[in-house]
C-alpha positions as CSV (number, residue, x, y, z in Angstrom):
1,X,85.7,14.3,149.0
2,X,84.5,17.7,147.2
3,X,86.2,17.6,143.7
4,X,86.2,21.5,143.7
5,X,88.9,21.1,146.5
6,X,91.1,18.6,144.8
7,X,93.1,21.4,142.8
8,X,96.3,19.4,142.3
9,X,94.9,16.4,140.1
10,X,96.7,15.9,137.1
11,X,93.7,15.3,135.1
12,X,92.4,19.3,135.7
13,X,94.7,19.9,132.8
14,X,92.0,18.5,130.6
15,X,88.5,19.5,132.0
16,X,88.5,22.6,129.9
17,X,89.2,20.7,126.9
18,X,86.6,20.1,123.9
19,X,84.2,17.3,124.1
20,X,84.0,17.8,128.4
21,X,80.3,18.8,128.3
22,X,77.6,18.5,131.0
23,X,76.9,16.6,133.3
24,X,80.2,14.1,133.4
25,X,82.3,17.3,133.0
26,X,85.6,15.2,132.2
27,X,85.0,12.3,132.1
28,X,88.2,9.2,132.1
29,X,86.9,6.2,134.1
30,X,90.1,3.9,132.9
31,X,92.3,6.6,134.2
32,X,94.4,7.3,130.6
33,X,95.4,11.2,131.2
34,X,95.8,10.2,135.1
35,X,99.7,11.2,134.2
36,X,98.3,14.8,132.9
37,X,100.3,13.7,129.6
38,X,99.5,16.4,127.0
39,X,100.8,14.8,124.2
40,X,99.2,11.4,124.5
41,X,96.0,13.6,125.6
42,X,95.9,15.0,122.0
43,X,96.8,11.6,120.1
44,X,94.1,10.2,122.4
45,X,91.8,13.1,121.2
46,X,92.9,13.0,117.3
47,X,91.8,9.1,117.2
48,X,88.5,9.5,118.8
49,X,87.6,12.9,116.4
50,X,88.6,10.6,113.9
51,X,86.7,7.3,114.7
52,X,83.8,9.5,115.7
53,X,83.7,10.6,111.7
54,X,84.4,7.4,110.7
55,X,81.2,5.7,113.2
56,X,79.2,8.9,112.0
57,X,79.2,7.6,108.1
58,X,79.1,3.6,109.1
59,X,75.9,4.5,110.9
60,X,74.6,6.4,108.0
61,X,75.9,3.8,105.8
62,X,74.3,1.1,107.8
63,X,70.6,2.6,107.7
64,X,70.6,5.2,104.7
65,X,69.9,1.5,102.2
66,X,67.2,0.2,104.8
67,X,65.2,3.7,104.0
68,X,66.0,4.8,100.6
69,X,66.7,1.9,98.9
70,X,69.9,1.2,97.1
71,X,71.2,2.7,93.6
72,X,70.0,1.7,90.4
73,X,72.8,0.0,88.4
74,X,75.9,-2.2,88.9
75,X,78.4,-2.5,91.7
76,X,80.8,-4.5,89.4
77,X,79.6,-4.7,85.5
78,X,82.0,-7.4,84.6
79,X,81.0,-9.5,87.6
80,X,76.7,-9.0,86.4
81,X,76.8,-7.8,90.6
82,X,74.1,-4.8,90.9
83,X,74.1,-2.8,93.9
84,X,70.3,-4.4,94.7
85,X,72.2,-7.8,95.1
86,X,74.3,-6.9,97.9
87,X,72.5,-7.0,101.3
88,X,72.3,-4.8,103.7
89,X,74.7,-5.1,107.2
90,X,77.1,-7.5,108.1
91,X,75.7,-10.4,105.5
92,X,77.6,-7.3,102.9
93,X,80.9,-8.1,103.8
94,X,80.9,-11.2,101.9
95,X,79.4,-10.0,98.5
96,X,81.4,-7.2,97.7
97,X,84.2,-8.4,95.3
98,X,88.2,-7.9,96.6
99,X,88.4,-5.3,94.0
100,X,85.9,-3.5,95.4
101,X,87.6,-4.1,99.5
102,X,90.8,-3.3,97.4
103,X,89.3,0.3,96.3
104,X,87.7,0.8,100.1
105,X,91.4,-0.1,101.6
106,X,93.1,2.1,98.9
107,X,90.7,5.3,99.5
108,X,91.2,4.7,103.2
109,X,94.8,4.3,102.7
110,X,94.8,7.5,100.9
111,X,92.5,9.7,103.3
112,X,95.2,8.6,106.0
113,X,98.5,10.1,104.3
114,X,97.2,12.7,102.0
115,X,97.2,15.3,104.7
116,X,100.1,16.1,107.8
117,X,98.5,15.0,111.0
118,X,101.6,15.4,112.9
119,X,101.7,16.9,116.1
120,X,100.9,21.0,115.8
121,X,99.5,20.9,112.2
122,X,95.9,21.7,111.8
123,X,95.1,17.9,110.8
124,X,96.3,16.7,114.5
125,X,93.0,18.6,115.5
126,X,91.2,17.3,112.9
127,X,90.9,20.0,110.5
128,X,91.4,19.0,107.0
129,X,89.9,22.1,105.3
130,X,86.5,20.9,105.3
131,X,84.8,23.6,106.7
132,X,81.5,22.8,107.8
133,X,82.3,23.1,111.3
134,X,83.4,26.6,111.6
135,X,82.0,30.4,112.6
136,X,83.2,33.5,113.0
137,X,82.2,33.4,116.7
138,X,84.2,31.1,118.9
139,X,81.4,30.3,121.5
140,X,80.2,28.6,117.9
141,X,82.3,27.2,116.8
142,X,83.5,25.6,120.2
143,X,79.6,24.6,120.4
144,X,79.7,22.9,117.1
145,X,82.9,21.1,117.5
146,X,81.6,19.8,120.9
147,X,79.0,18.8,119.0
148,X,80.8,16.8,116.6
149,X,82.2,15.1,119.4
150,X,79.2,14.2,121.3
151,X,77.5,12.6,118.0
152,X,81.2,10.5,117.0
153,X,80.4,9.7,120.3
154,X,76.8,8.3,120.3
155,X,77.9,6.8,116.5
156,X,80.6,4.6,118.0
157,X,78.0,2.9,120.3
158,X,75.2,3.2,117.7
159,X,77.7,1.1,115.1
160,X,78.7,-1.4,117.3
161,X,74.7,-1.3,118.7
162,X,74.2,-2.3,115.3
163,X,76.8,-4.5,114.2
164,X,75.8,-6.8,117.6
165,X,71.8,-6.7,116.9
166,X,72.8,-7.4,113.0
167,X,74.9,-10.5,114.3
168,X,72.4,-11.5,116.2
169,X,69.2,-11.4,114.1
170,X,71.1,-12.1,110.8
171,X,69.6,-8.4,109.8
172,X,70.8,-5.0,109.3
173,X,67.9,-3.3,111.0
174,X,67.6,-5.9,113.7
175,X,64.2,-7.4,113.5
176,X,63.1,-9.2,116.2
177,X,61.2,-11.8,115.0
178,X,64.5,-13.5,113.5
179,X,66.2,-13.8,117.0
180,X,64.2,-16.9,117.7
181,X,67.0,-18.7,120.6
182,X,67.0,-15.6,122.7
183,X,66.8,-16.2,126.6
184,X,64.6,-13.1,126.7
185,X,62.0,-15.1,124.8
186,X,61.1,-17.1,128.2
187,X,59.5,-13.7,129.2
188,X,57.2,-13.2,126.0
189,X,54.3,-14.5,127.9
């Protein structure tokens, strides 16, 4: 049927939300706001803003070494561990002394609770008085933050893009030529 005629949906509480851009409009294949549930809708909203940021700086984290090369120095002094030892990717996870996953967890830890996120406070909508994402004009700023959604969007798939060709291929930028046992490979010639 015509959705334009289909006025009693619960989930046209929503379509004028941030982050419904053209052409899906809104867009919730699994059905999660089917009940038209504000309150989940905004939790639901808060995670993704947030894992969006977070996918935005894996990415960046993931590629930035592979074209600028890594920082001169030491990662941990007392361990002789420079920064050029660790390896790019996955194959980093294992190098990277507990101290150091203890500082990572402990930042984290602290990014989480050092601002109120509950429901009606400006962290729930993700702002945390970093204000890069703002204008005086609303069309803007509402421009800007949809943009912001749209690329946490595209990171989350580009990270786990990544991640997969990185577990594959043993390497962080995915080169081919390591992925010797692919099925594809039959097609080569």
């Amino acid at each position: 049927g015509d959705w334009a005629l289909y006025t009693d949906s619960p989930l046209r509480a929503f379509e004028n939300e941030l982050g419904v851009q053209a052409p899906l409009g809104f867009w919730d294949p699994i059905g999660y706001t089917a009940d038209g549930n504000v309150e989940n809708f905004k939790r639901r909203r808060q995670t993704e803003l947030k894992h969006g940021r977070i996918s935005m700086l894996a990415t960046m984290g993931y590629i930035t070494p592979e074209l600028t090369g890594k920082f001169p120095g030491y990662l941990s002094p007392s361990m002789g561990l420079k920064f050029a030892d660790i390896p790019n990717g996955l194959a980093a996870v294992s190098k990277v002394p507990a101290i150091g996953w203890a500082q990572i967890i402990g930042y984290m830890s602290f990014c989480e609770i050092s601002a109120d996120q509950s429901p009606g406070t400006p962290g729930a909508d993700g702002d945390f008085g970093f204000k890069v994402l703002t204008a005086s004009d609303p069309a803007a700023k509402t421009r800007k933050l949809n943009a912001e959604l749209a690329n946490g969007r595209l990171a989350m798939m580009a990270i786990m893009g990544m991640f997969f060709q990185d577990g594959l291929t043993g390497s962080a930028y995915g080169d081919w030529a390591l992925y010797t046992d692919s099925p594809l490979r039959a097609f080569q010639n």
